[in-house]
N, C-alpha and C positions, 0 to 999 in steps of 0.2 A: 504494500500500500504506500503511495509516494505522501509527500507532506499537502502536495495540495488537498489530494482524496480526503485525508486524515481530517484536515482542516473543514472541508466540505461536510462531513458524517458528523465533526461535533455540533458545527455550528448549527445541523437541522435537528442535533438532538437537544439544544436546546430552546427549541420551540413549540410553542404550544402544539400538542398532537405531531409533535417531533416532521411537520414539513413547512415548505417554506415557495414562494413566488420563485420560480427561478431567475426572473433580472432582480429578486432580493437576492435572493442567496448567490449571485455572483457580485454583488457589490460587497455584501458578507465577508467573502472567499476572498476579497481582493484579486476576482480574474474576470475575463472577458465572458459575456454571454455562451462565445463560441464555444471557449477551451471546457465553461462549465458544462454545456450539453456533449460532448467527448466522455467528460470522464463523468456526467451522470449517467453515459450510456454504459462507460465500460463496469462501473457501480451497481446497473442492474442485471449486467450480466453476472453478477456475483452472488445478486440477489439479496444485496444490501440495500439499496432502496429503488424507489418506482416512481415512475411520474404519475401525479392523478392530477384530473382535470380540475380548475380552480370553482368559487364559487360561480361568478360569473359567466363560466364556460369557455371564454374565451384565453384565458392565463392557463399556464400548466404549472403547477406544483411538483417538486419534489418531494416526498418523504420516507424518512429512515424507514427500515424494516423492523421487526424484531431481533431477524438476524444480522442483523445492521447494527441495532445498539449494539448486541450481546459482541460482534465482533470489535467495536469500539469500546468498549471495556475491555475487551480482553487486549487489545493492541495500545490501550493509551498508556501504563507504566513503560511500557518497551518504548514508547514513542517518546516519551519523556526520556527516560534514558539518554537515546541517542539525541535527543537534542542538547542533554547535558555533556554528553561525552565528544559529540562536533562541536559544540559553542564554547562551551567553557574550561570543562577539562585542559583544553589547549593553550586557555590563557596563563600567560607568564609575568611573574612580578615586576618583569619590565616594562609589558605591554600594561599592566594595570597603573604604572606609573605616569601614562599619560591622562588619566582620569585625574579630572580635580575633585578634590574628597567637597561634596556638598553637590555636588553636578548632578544634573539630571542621570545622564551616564551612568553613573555608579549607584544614583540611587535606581535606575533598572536593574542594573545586573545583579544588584545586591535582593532584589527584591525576584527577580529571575532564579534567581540561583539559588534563593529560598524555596522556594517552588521546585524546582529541581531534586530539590533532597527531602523531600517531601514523600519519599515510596510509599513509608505506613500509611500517612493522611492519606495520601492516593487511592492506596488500598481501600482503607477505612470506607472515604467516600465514593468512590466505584460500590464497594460492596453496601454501603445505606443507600444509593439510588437503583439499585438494582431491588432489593428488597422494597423500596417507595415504587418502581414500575413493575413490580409483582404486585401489588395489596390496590393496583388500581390507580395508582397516585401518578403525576407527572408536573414535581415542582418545579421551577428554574430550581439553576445551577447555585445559584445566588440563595433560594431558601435551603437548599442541601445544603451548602456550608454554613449556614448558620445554626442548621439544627445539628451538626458535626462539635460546634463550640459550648 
Protein backbone atom coordinates (compact mmCIF):
# COMPACT_ATOMS: atom_id res chain seq x y z
CA UNK A 1 0.00 0.00 0.00
CA UNK A 2 1.91 3.30 -1.04
CA UNK A 3 1.55 6.44 1.22
CA UNK A 4 -0.95 8.13 -0.83
CA UNK A 5 -3.53 4.96 -0.74
CA UNK A 6 -2.76 4.95 3.19
CA UNK A 7 -3.57 8.46 3.38
CA UNK A 8 -6.62 8.07 1.05
CA UNK A 9 -8.34 4.89 3.53
CA UNK A 10 -7.60 7.20 6.68
CA UNK A 11 -8.80 10.19 5.76
CA UNK A 12 -12.47 8.24 4.49
CA UNK A 13 -12.28 6.51 7.70
CA UNK A 14 -12.65 9.39 9.37
CA UNK A 15 -15.98 10.38 8.17
CA UNK A 16 -19.12 10.08 8.92
CA UNK A 17 -20.35 6.49 7.41
CA UNK A 18 -16.43 6.32 6.61
CA UNK A 19 -17.15 7.97 2.66
CA UNK A 20 -16.57 10.83 1.27
CA UNK A 21 -17.32 13.27 -2.31
CA UNK A 22 -14.46 12.34 -4.24
CA UNK A 23 -13.36 16.01 -5.43
CA UNK A 24 -13.53 16.11 -1.38
CA UNK A 25 -11.55 13.54 -0.79
CA UNK A 26 -8.92 14.53 -3.35
CA UNK A 27 -8.51 17.86 -1.99
CA UNK A 28 -8.24 15.79 1.46
CA UNK A 29 -5.56 13.43 -0.11
CA UNK A 30 -3.69 16.48 -1.36
CA UNK A 31 -3.94 14.83 -5.19
CA UNK A 32 -5.58 15.44 -8.30
CA UNK A 33 -9.12 14.27 -9.10
CA UNK A 34 -7.28 12.13 -11.80
CA UNK A 35 -4.49 10.40 -9.63
CA UNK A 36 -7.55 9.92 -6.88
CA UNK A 37 -9.83 7.98 -9.40
CA UNK A 38 -6.58 5.53 -10.26
CA UNK A 39 -5.97 4.58 -7.06
CA UNK A 40 -9.73 4.56 -5.85
CA UNK A 41 -9.86 2.05 -8.66
CA UNK A 42 -6.90 0.17 -7.86
CA UNK A 43 -8.44 0.22 -3.94
CA UNK A 44 -11.57 -1.41 -5.11
CA UNK A 45 -9.93 -3.83 -6.61
CA UNK A 46 -8.66 -4.98 -3.24
CA UNK A 47 -11.87 -4.53 -2.12
CA UNK A 48 -11.13 -1.93 0.36
CA UNK A 49 -13.40 0.53 -0.69
CA UNK A 50 -16.22 1.28 -3.42
CA UNK A 51 -17.64 4.10 -5.15
CA UNK A 52 -21.46 4.63 -4.30
CA UNK A 53 -23.55 7.11 -5.85
CA UNK A 54 -23.89 10.52 -3.84
CA UNK A 55 -27.11 11.92 -2.52
CA UNK A 56 -27.90 13.96 -5.24
CA UNK A 57 -27.14 11.29 -7.86
CA UNK A 58 -25.00 13.06 -9.63
CA UNK A 59 -21.56 13.14 -7.40
CA UNK A 60 -19.95 9.61 -6.77
CA UNK A 61 -18.73 9.00 -3.30
CA UNK A 62 -16.04 6.99 -2.18
CA UNK A 63 -16.38 4.76 0.82
CA UNK A 64 -14.15 2.53 3.03
CA UNK A 65 -15.02 -1.14 3.38
CA UNK A 66 -15.09 -3.04 6.30
CA UNK A 67 -12.31 -4.74 4.89
CA UNK A 68 -10.85 -1.40 4.24
CA UNK A 69 -10.84 -0.22 7.93
CA UNK A 70 -9.93 -3.63 9.24
CA UNK A 71 -6.84 -3.45 6.69
CA UNK A 72 -6.19 0.17 7.95
CA UNK A 73 -5.77 -0.91 11.27
CA UNK A 74 -3.84 -3.56 10.76
CA UNK A 75 -1.35 -1.57 8.33
CA UNK A 76 -1.28 1.84 10.40
CA UNK A 77 1.41 0.88 13.31
CA UNK A 78 3.66 -0.55 10.25
CA UNK A 79 2.88 2.75 8.40
CA UNK A 80 3.97 4.62 11.26
CA UNK A 81 6.95 2.84 11.79
CA UNK A 82 8.34 3.46 8.40
CA UNK A 83 7.50 6.98 8.56
CA UNK A 84 9.53 7.05 11.62
CA UNK A 85 12.26 5.15 10.59
CA UNK A 86 12.40 7.22 6.76
CA UNK A 87 11.98 10.62 8.47
CA UNK A 88 13.40 10.79 11.50
CA UNK A 89 15.55 7.98 12.56
CA UNK A 90 17.82 9.52 9.83
CA UNK A 91 18.07 12.68 11.48
CA UNK A 92 21.54 13.64 12.98
CA UNK A 93 22.46 16.09 15.76
CA UNK A 94 23.80 18.11 13.06
CA UNK A 95 21.14 18.30 10.97
CA UNK A 96 18.86 19.03 14.14
CA UNK A 97 21.27 22.00 14.80
CA UNK A 98 19.84 23.92 12.12
CA UNK A 99 16.54 24.12 13.84
CA UNK A 100 16.13 27.13 16.11
CA UNK A 101 14.92 25.78 19.48
CA UNK A 102 11.35 27.61 19.65
CA UNK A 103 10.75 27.37 15.73
CA UNK A 104 7.92 26.10 14.24
CA UNK A 105 10.28 23.24 12.82
CA UNK A 106 11.19 21.80 15.81
CA UNK A 107 8.03 22.38 17.54
CA UNK A 108 6.61 19.71 14.59
CA UNK A 109 9.14 17.33 14.62
CA UNK A 110 9.03 17.22 18.33
CA UNK A 111 5.45 16.90 18.26
CA UNK A 112 5.80 14.31 15.18
CA UNK A 113 8.18 12.36 16.80
CA UNK A 114 5.87 12.12 19.70
CA UNK A 115 3.43 10.57 17.63
CA UNK A 116 5.94 8.34 16.23
CA UNK A 117 6.77 6.53 19.43
CA UNK A 118 3.56 6.30 20.24
CA UNK A 119 3.12 2.13 19.28
CA UNK A 120 1.15 1.30 22.64
CA UNK A 121 -1.33 4.52 22.23
CA UNK A 122 -1.50 3.35 18.72
CA UNK A 123 -2.36 0.08 19.75
CA UNK A 124 -4.51 1.03 22.41
CA UNK A 125 -6.60 3.38 20.12
CA UNK A 126 -6.63 1.17 16.81
CA UNK A 127 -7.87 -1.47 19.32
CA UNK A 128 -10.94 1.13 21.30
CA UNK A 129 -12.01 2.05 17.61
CA UNK A 130 -12.26 -1.17 16.45
CA UNK A 131 -14.27 -2.20 19.53
CA UNK A 132 -16.44 1.57 19.04
CA UNK A 133 -17.08 0.14 15.05
CA UNK A 134 -18.05 -3.23 16.56
CA UNK A 135 -20.81 -2.11 19.28
CA UNK A 136 -22.35 0.06 16.21
CA UNK A 137 -20.43 3.36 17.10
CA UNK A 138 -18.49 5.49 14.46
CA UNK A 139 -16.83 8.50 16.47
CA UNK A 140 -14.32 10.90 14.80
CA UNK A 141 -10.86 10.36 15.45
CA UNK A 142 -10.86 13.29 17.77
CA UNK A 143 -13.61 11.80 20.30
CA UNK A 144 -11.40 8.32 20.24
CA UNK A 145 -8.61 10.13 21.63
CA UNK A 146 -10.31 11.66 24.20
CA UNK A 147 -12.15 8.93 25.46
CA UNK A 148 -8.20 7.08 25.34
CA UNK A 149 -7.37 10.09 28.01
Amino acid sequence: MSHFEFGVMAALSRQPGRRLQLKDLAVVANGSLSRLSHVISRLERQGWVRRVRGAKGRATNAELTAEGYRKLMEVGPIHFAEVRRLVFDVLTPEVSLYAVPGSKLVAFTERVAALANANTVLTKFHSLRRNEIEAGKHPSVKESLRAMQ
